[in-house]
C-alpha positions in Angstrom: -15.2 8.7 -1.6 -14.8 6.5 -5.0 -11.1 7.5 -6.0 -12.4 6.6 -9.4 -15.6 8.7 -9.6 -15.5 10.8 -6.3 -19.0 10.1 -5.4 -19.4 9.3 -1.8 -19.6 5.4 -0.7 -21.4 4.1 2.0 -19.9 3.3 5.3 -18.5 -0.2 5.4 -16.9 0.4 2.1 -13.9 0.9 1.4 -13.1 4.7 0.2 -10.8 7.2 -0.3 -10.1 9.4 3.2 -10.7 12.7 3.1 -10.5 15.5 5.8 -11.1 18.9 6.8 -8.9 20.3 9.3 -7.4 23.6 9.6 -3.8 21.7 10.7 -3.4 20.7 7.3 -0.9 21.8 4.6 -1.6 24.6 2.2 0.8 23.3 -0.2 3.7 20.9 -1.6 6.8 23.1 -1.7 7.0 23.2 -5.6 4.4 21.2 -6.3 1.3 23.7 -6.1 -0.7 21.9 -9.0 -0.6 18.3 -7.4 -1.5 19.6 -4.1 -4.8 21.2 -5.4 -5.8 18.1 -7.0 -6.1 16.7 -3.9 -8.9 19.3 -2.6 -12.2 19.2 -3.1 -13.6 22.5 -1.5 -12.7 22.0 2.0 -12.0 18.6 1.8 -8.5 17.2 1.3 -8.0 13.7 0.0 -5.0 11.6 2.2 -4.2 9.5 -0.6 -5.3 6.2 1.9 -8.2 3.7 1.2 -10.3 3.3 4.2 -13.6 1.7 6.0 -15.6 4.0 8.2 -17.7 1.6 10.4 -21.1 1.5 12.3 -19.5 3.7 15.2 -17.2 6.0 13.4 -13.7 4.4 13.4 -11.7 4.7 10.6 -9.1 1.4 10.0 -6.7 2.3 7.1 -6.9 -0.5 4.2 -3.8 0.9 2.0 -2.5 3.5 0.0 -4.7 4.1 -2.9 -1.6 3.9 -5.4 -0.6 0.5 -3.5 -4.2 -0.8 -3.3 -4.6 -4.7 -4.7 -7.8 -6.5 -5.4 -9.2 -9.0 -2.8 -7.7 -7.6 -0.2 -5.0 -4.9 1.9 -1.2 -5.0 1.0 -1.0 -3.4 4.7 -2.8 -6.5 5.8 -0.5 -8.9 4.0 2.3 -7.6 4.8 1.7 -7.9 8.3 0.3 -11.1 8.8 3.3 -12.7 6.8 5.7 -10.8 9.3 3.7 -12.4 12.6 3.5 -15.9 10.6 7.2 -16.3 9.5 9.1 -15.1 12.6 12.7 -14.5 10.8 11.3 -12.0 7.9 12.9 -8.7 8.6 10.8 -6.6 6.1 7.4 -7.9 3.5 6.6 -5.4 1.0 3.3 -6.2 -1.3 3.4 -4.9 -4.4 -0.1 -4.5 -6.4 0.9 -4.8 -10.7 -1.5 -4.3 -13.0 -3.2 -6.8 -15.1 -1.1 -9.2 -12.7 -0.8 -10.9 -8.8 0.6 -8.7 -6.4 4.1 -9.8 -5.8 5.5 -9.6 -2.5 9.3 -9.1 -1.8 10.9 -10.0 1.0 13.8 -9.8 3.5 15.1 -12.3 6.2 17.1 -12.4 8.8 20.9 -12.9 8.1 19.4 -13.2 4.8 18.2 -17.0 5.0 16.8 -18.7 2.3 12.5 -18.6 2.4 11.7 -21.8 3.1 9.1 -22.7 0.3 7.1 -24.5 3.0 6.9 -21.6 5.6 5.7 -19.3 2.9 2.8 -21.4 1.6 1.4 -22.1 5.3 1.9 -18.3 5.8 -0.2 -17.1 2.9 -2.7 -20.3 2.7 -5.9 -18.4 3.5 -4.7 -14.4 1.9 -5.3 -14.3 -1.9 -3.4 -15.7 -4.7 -0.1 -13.6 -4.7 2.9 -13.9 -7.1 5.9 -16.1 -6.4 8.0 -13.9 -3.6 10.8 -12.1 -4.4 13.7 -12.3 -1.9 16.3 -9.3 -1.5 18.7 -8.0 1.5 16.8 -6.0 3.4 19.3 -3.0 2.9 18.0 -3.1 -0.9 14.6 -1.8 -0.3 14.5 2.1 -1.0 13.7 3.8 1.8 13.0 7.5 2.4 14.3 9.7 5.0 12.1 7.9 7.4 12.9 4.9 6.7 9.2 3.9 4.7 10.0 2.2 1.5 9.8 3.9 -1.4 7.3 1.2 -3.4 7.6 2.7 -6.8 11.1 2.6 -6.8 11.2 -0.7 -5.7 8.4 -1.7 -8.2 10.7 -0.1 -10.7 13.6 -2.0 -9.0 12.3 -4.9 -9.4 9.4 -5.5 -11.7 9.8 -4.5 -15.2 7.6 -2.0 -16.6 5.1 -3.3 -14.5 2.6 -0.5 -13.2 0.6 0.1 -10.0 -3.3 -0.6 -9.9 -3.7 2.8 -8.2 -4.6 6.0 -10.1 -1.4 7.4 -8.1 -3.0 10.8 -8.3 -4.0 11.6 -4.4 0.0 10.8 -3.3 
């Protein structure tokens, strides 16, 4: 579905996943209200951007709060990993009104080499100048994902997500 307007979208377009599956939760301990936001009837919203193709597979684009125009931060971040071989962690961060910035770590926390980072990123879409940290400076939760509004907040000034932020 549009997270915008909630209307179906075709497959081979990138929507909002829902499901309907008894395994599910019921409900966010304390957090009954934003829980039924997420539910339309018997469908519940995952909070991830997806494309359903011709056969039925589902390939996750991003996190609808973390979603940036012109492309996937999962995407990104992934293809910068394979293309510089001594990053340890890439975060892409979507702002608002702005170019995604993505923040990096290296190993033994070695300068980026300007020249490694513009072959890496030559054909993804325009980004921000990257922001290095220590890896052991990205937030993390208790399974070790990183917490990207805290690290937007870290980081970035005021700056807000293009996401609604409602379906996490």
């Amino acid at each position: 579905m549009n997270p915008e307007t909630g209307q179906e979208v075709p497959r081979g377009q990138v929507g909002m996943i829902e499901i309907d599956q008894p395994g599910r939760c019921l409900a966010y301990v304390g957090e009954q209200d934003r829980h039924d936001l997420k539910c339309t009837g018997r469908w519940w919203s995952t909070g991830d951007l997806g494309i359903i193709n011709k056969w039925g597979a589902v390939r996750i684009v991003d996190r609808e709060i973390d979603r940036i125009p012109n492309g996937s931060a999962i995407e990104f971040e992934d293809l910068i990993l394979d293309r510089i071989d001594y990053t340890t962690e890439v975060v892409v961060l979507p702002v608002a009104g702005g170019l995604p910035v993505p923040v990096v770590s290296t190993t033994d926390d070695v300068p980026l080499d300007k020249g490694d980072w513009a072959r890496a990123v030559a054909d993804l879409a325009p980004m921000a100048d990257p922001i290095q940290i220590r890896w052991d400076e990205f937030p993390r939760t208790g399974t070790w994902k990183i917490r990207r509004v805290a690290l937007r907040e870290q980081l970035l000034d005021g700056a807000k997500a293009i996401g609604i932020g409602r379906w996490t």
